[in-house]
C-alpha positions as CSV (number, residue, x, y, z in Angstrom):
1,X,-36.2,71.7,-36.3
2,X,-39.7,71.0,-38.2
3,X,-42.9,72.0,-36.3
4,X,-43.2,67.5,-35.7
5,X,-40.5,67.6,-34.0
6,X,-41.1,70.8,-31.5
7,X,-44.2,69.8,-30.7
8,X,-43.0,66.1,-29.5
9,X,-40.6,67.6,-27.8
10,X,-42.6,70.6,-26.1
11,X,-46.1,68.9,-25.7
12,X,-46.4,65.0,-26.5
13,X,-50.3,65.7,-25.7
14,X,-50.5,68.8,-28.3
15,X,-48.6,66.7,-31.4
16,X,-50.4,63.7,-30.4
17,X,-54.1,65.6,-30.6
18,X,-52.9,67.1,-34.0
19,X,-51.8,63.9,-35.3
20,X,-55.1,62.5,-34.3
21,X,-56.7,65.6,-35.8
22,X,-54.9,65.2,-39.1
23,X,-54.9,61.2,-39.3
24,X,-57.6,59.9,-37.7
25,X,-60.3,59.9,-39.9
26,X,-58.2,59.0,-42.8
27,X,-57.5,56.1,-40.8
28,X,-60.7,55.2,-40.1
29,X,-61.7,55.3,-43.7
30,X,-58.7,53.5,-44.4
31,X,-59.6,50.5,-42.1
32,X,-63.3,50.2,-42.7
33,X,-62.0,49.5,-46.6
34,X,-61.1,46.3,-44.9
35,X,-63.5,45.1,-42.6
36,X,-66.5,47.4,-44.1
37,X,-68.1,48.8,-40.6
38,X,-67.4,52.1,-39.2
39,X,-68.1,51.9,-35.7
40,X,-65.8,49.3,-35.2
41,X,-63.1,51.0,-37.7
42,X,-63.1,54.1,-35.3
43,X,-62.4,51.6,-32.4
44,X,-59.8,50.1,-34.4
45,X,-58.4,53.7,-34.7
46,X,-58.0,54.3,-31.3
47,X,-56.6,51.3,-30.5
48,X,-53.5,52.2,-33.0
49,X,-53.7,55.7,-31.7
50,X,-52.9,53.6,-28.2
51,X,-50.7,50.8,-29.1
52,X,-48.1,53.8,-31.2
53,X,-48.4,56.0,-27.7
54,X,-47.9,53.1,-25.6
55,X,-45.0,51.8,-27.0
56,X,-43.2,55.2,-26.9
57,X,-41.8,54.6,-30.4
58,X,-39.6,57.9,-31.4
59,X,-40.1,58.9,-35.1
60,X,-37.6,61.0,-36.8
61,X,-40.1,62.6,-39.2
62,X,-44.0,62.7,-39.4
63,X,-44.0,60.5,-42.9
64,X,-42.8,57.5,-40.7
65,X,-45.5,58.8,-38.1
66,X,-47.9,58.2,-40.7
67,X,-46.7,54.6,-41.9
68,X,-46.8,53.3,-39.0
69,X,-49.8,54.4,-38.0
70,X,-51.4,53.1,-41.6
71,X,-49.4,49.6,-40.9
72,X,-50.9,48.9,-37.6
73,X,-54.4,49.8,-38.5
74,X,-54.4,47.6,-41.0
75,X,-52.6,44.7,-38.7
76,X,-55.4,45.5,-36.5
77,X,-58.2,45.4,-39.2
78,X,-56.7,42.3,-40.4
79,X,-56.4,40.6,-37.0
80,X,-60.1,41.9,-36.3
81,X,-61.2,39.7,-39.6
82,X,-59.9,37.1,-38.3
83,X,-61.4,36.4,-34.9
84,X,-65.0,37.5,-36.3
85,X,-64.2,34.9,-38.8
86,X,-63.8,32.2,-36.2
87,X,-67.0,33.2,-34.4
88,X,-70.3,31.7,-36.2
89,X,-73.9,33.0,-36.0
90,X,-76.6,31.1,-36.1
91,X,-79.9,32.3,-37.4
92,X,-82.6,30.2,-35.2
93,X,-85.2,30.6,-37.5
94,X,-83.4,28.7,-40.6
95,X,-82.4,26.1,-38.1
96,X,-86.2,25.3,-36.2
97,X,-85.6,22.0,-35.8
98,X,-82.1,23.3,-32.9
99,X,-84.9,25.1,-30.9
100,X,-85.1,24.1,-27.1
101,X,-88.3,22.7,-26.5
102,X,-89.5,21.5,-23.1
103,X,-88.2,18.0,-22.7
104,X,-85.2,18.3,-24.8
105,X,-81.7,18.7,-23.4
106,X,-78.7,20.9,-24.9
107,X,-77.0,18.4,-25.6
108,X,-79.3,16.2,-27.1
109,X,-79.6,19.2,-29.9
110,X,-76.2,19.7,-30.4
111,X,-75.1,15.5,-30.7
């Protein structure tokens, strides 16, 4: 039996900490190749750290570990491009004419 295996079977909190160890960064690096900012790559990270250990999935060998791991950071990087795409900043000083003044109305900017 390979040292993967033992350890998930002894100590799912010692093979999970060395996965993290051994993966996580590479993951991180991985994902903000994608999306291009870091603190939100390490989120993204944990969250696939989270979704594999909350699903329970049983892996035969550490390679399928891995691509796993790689597939649903990037599913998660990808679904993270997506909803910040949908959401839409607006830069008040290139638009001075929106800005609220005193006997305007909300709606009366935005109609």
């Amino acid at each position: 039996m390979n040292e993967y295996k033992r350890n998930l079977i002894e100590d799912t909190n010692y093979s999970l900490e060395n996965l993290l160890v051994k993966y996580g960064n590479k993951l991180v690096y991985f994902i903000n190749n994608i999306i291009h900012n870091m603190t939100v790559s390490e989120d993204l990270m944990e969250d696939s750290f989270v979704q594999i250990v909350l699903k329970k999935k049983t892996f035969k060998d550490e390679s399928k570990f891995r691509i796993y791991l790689f597939k649903t950071g990037r599913n998660k990087a990808l679904n993270y491009l997506k909803r910040s795409s949908l959401i839409r900043f607006e830069n008040l000083e290139d638009n001075e004419e929106k800005i609220i003044d005193e006997k305007s109305s909300i709606e009366d900017i935005y109609i």
